[in-house]
N, C-alpha and C positions, 0 to 999 in steps of 0.2 A: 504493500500500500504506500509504504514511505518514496518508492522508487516511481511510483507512477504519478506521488503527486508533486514530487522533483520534476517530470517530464512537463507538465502544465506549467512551473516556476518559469522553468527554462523557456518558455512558448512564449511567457510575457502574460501569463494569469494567475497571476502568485493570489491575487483576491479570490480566484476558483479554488486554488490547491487549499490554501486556508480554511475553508467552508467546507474540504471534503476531510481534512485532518480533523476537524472536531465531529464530524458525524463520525467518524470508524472511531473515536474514541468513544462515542457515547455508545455507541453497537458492541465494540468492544468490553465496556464494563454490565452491559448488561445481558448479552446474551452468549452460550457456553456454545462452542465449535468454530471452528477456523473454518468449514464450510460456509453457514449463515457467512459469514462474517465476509467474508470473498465474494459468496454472492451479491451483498448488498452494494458494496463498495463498486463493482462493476454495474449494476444497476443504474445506480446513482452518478456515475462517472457517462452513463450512454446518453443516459436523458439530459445530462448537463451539452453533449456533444453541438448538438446546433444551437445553444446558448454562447458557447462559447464561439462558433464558428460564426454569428452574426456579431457577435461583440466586437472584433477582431481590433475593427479601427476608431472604435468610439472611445473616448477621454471624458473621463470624470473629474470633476469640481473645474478651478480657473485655470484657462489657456495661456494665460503669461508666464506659465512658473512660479508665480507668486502663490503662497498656502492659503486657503482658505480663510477669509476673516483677518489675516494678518494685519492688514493697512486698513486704517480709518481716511471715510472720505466726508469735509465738511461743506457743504454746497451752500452757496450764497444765492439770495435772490437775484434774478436778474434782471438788467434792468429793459425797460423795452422802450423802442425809441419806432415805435409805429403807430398810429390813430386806431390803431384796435384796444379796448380796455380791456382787463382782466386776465391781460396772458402772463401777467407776472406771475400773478398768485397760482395759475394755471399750472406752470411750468416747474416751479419749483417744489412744488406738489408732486408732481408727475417724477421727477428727476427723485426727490427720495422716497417715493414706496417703490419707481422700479431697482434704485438701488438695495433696497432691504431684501426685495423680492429674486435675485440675481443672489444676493447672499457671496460672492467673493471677496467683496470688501465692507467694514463694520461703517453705520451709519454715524458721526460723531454730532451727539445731540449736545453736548455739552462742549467746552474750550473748543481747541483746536484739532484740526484732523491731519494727517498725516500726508492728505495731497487736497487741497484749495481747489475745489471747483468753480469758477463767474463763468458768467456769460452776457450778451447784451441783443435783447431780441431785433431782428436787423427787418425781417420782412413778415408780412403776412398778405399772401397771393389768396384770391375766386378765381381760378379757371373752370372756364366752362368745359362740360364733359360732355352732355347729349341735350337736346331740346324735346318741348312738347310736338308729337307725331300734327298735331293739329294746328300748331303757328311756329313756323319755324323760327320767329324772334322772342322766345320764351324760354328761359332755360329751364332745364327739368332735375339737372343732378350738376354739381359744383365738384373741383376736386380741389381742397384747402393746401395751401403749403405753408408750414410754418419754419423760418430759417433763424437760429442763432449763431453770432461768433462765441464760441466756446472756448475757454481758458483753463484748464487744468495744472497745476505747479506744486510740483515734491516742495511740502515744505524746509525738508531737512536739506537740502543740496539749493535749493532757489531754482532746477531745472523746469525748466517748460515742458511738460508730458504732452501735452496735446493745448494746440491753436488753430482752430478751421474752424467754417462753418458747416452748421449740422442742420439737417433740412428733415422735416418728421411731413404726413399727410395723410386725409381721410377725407371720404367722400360726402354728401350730403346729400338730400331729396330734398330742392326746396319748400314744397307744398304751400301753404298759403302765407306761410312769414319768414322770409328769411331771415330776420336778427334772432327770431327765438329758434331756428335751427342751426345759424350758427351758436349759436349760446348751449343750445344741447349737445351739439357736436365740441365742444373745446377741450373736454377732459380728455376724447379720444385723438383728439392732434397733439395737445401733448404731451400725451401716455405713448406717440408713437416718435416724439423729436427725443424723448425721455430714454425710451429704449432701444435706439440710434445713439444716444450720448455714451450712456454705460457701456453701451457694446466696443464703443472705440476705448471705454476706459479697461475694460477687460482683458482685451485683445494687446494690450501695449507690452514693451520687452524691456520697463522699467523694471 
């Protein structure tokens, strides 16, 4: 048994070998023959078989190398410099539950966090997407864009991790009001510039 879950180690599934070592221990102390006990362990090694064979290339927790939780990130509001109201509070809202929810980096509710998130909201676009089949000068669905310059900075080093802008969008049905459908639609634009943000903070090879 030792020998076959060395084989999986070596494959690059030391998380499978680990899983099948405590179950032959537990089959082990509780049941009398080295028959049972071989057959279970190849049982249990068949049925893991296309578990493991679909696994092969998927990565667990963050893509940077960086551990899990290690780094605190403290997000500032941002500030927005376009005639749309509300996307401050909008945005910054959006920016820490998708960070809490991504779970790679700790949310720093208190002092200082470990990498300084700003931003400054730059644009907010209505492109038109279809019209009404019945007047062609009527729109019928919108598609929002919402664009920030984003700013991320190690605070310990004073590096720049990331400076772009970051562009998030969702669609709309205008139906009979467009401000109260842009206004219900806002949490979902930027819930989507929000988890565009984090993704590029995830993704870094700081």
């Amino acid at each position: 048994m030792l020998r076959g879950a060395f084989v999986f180690r070596q494959l690059g599934f030391g998380f499978v070998s680990d899983f099948v070592i405590r179950i032959s221990f537990v089959i082990r102390s509780r049941t009398a023959g080295s028959f049972v006990i071989s057959g279970c362990t190849v049982a249990l090694l068949a049925a893991l078989t296309p578990f493991l064979s679909g696994c092969a290339g998927y990565q667990f927790g963050p893509t940077n190398g960086a551990a899990a939780r290690e780094k605190s990130v403290q997000i500032s509001p941002f500030a927005n410099r376009t005639l749309e109201p509300r996307l401050t509070d909008a945005v910054t809202a959006q920016l820490r539950k998708e960070l809490q929810r991504d779970s790679t980096y700790r949310l720093a509710t208190h002092g200082e966090g470990d990498i300084a998130v700003s931003g400054v909201i730059t644009r907010y676009e209505r492109i038109e997407v279809s019209f009404s089949p019945t007047d062609t000068l009527t729109v019928r669905d919108y598609r929002l864009a919402l664009t920030a310059q984003v700013t991320a900075r190690d605070r310990s080093s004073g590096q720049v991790v990331l400076n772009q802008p970051v562009t998030g969008y969702t669609l709309i049905r205008v139906g009979s009001d467009l401000t109260s459908s842009e206004r219900q639609s806002l949490p979902l634009l930027a819930a989507d510039l929000a988890k565009n943000v984090i993704g590029l903070l995830v993704d870094g090879s700081w």
